[in-house]
C-alpha positions in Angstrom: 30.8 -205.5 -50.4 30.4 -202.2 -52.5 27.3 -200.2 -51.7 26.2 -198.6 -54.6 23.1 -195.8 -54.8 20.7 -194.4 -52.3 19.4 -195.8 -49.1 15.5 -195.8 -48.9 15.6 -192.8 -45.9 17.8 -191.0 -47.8 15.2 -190.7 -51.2 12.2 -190.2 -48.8 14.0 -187.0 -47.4 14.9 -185.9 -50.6 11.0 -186.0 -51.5 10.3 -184.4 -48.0 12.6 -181.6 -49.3 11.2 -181.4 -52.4 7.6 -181.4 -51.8 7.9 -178.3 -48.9 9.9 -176.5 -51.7 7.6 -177.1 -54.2 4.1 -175.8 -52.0 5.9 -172.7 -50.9 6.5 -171.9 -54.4 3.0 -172.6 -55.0 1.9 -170.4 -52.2 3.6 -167.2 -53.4 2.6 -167.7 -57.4 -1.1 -167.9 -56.0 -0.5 -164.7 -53.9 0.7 -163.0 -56.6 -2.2 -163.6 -58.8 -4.5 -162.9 -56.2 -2.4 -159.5 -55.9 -3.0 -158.9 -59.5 -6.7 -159.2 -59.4 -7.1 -156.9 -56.6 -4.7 -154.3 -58.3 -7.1 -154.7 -61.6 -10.4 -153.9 -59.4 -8.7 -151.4 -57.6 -8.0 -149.5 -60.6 -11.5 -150.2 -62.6 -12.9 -148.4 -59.6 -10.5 -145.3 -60.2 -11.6 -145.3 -64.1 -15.5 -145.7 -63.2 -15.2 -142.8 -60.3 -13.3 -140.8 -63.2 -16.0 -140.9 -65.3 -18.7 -139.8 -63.0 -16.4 -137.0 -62.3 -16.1 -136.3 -65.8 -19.7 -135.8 -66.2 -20.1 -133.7 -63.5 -17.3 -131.4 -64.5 -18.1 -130.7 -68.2 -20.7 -128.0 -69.3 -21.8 -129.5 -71.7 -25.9 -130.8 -71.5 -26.0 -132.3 -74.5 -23.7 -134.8 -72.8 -25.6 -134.7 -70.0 -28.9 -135.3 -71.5 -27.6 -138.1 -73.5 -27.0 -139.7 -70.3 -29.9 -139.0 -68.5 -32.5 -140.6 -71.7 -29.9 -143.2 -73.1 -26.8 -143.6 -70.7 -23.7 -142.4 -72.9 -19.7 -143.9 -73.3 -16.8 -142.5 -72.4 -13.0 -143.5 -73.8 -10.3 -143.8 -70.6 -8.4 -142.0 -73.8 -10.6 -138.9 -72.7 -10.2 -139.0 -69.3 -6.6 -139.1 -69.8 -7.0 -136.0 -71.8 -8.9 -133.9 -68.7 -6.4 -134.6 -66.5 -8.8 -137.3 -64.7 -7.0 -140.4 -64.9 -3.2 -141.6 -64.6 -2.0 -143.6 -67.8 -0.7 -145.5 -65.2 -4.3 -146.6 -63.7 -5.0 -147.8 -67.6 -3.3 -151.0 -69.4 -5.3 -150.9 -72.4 -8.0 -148.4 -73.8 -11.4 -149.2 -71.8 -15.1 -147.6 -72.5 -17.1 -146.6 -69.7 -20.7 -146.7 -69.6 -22.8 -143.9 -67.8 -26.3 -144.4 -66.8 -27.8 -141.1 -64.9 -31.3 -141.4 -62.8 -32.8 -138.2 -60.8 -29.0 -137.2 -59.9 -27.5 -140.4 -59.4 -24.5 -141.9 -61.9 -24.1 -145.2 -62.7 -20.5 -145.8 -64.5 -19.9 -149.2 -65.9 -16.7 -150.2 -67.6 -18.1 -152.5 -70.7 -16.2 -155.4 -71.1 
């Protein structure tokens, strides 16, 4: 008698196999995502305290008055410019909102 194909213990540990490799893989895709997200916050944090900086360091009231009546943008393009900000920390050009109230800054990034 010829046996021919798989016996039923055989395809369940094959599925066994399959399945452990398959969450794992899951697992680290998920973790690398969630690494990505927190390296994107990280970094929006960086460009919003650059800003504030920014405002501090530059003489010029005009600017400053702007921001204390209306709020005023900045371009991460500037930043870059000053010296503030790592084209590194910046994937793609980004506008940062500044809202100033009796000495304290608010910096946004609009989105």
């Amino acid at each position: 008698m010829d046996k021919k194909g798989f016996t039923l213990i055989e395809v369940l540990s094959a599925i066994t196999i399959m399945t452990v490799i398959a969450t794992m893989v899951c697992i680290n895709i998920s973790k690398v995502f969630d690494n990505n997200d927190k390296e994107e916050e990280n970094n929006n944090k960086i460009i919003e305290a650059s800003a504030c900086i920014y405002i501090e360091l530059k003489k010029n009231e005009e600017l400053k008055k702007e921001c204390y009546t209306n709020g005023c943008d900045i371009n991460t393009t500037t930043l870059i410019k000053e010296g503030l900000l790592d084209k590194e920390n910046v994937n793609n050009s980004k506008i940062i909102h500044i809202e100033m109230y009796n000495n304290e800054k608010k910096c946004t990034i609009k989105e």
